[in-house]
N, C-alpha and C positions, 0 to 999 in steps of 0.2 A: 166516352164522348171526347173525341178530337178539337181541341180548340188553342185559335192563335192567341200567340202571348200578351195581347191586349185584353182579348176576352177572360182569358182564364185570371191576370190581373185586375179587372170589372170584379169578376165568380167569388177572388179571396175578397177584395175590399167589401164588397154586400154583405160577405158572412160573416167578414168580421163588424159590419154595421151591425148586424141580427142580435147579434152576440153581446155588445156593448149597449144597444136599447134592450133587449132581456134583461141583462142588469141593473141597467138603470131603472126600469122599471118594479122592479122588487121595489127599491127604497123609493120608488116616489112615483105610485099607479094612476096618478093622475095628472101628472106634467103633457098636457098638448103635441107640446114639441119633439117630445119622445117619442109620443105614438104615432106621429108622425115620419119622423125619420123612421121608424120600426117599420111602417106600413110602406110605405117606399123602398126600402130595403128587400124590404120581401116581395114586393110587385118586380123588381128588378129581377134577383133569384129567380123567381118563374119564368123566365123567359130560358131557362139554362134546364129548366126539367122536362119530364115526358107528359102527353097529357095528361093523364092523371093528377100528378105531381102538379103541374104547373094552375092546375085548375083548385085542387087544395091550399097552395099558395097563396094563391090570386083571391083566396076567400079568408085566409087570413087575414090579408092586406086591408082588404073590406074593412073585418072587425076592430081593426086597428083602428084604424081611420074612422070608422065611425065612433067609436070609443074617444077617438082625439076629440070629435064634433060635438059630442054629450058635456066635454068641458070648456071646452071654446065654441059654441055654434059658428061666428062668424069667422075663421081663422082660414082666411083666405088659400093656402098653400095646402092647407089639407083637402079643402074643397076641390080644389085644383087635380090632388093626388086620387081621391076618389072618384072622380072624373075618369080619370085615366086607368084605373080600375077596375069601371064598368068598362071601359072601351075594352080592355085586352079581357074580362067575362065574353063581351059579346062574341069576340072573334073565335073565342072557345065553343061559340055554339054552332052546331052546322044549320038548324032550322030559323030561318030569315024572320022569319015572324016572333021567334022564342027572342031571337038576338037583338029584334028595334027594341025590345022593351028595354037593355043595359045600355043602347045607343042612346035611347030619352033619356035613363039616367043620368048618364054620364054629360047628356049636352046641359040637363038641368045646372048641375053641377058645376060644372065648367059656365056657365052663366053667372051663377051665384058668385064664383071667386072672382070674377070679371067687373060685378055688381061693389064686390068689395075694396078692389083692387082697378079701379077702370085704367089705369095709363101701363097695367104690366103686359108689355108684349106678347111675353111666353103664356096667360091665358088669353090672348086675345086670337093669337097663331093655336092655341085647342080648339076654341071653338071655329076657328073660321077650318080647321081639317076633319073636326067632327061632322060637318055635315057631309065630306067627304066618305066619312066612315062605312056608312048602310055598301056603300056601291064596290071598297074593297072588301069588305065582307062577303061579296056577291061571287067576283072574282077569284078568292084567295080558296072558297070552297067548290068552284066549279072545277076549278085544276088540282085540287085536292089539297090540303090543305096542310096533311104532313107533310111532305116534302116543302112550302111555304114557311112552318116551323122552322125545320132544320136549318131551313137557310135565313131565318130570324135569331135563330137558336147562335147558327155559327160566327155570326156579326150584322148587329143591325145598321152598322155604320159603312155598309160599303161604297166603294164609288161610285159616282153618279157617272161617270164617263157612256156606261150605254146608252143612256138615256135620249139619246139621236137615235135609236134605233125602236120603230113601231112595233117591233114584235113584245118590245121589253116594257110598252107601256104598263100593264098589269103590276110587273116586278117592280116594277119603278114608283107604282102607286102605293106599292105595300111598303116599300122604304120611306117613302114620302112621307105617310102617315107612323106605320108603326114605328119605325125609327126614331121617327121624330117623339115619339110620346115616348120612349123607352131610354133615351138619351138625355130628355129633359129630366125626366122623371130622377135618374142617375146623377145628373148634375145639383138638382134641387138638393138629393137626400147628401151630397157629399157636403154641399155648403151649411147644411142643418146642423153636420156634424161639425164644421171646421167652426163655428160660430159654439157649439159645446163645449164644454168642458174635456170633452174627452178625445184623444187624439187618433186624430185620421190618420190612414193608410195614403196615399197619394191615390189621386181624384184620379176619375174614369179618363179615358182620352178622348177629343174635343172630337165631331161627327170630320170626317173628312171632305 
């Protein structure tokens, strides 16, 4: 897989988050904040495998995260993260009907940490693209939806510059949303880390 030097710098920083919540987790299975960063780390990773891979991932990420919610129920950022979760489950699914059901989750979700958190933007901008979500899911599988990946895969942060151009609404919806959830998502797990104990890699680069 060919990818730009931002990307493949995103690729080491996550594996090496993977790497540092694995460990930390031995000596201490039930720190929140761990499994959190852990499960974020790993939702971010997916977006760089094939589907197979990315869908294994993405189910790890689940467990993490719900594992964080079994010790913290309220912990607003995991709620957040599992949100986003379900949302990139759904978009793994090609049948629309299989897929509302990780769409509910995730808006449930993305609710709750809204509930907890009322004045945090970044769940406020989830849910108000979550309802957006049903309809790029619509889109991203009628024109197929590898080719969508790949170009998810190769940067979710591209320029918005087409975006004057109506052929490109589609494209522009999927960066809109997926982008946006895969960016946040990156930025959350990089600050989880720089607030640990343990030292980051320099943070993802900012959406352009």
């Amino acid at each position: 897989m060919d990818l730009e030097p931002t990307d493949f710098d995103r690729l080491m920083f996550f594996e090496h988050a993977c790497k540092a919540a694995e460990a930390e987790y031995v000596k201490n299975p039930t720190d929140a904040d761990n499994l959190t960063r852990w499960g974020g780390a790993l939702l971010e990773l997916s977006q760089f495998q094939n589907f197979p891979e990315s869908k294994k991932m993405t189910e790890d990420a689940v467990s993490k995260l719900e594992e964080a919610l079994e010790v913290n129920p309220k912990k607003h950022d995991t709620l957040w993260c599992l949100g986003n979760a379900h949302t990139t489950q759904a978009f793994l699914i090609p049948d629309r009907v299989e897929a509302k059901v990780y769409f509910d989750k995730a808006a449930k979700y993305f609710q709750q940490a809204v509930d907890e958190d009322p004045l945090n933007e970044l769940y406020l901008k989830s849910l108000e693209v979550a309802a957006k979500a049903p309809e790029l899911h619509v889109e991203l599988h009628k024109h197929g939806f590898g080719q969508q990946q790949q170009a998810a895969t190769a940067g979710s942060s591209t320029s918005s510059g087409t975006k004057t151009q109506k052929k490109k609404k589609s494209s522009d919806l999927k960066y809109d949303i997926f982008g946006w959830i895969i960016l946040a998502v990156g930025i959350v797990a990089w600050v989880g880390f720089a607030k640990s104990n343990l030292p980051p890699p320099p943070p993802p680069p900012p959406p352009r």
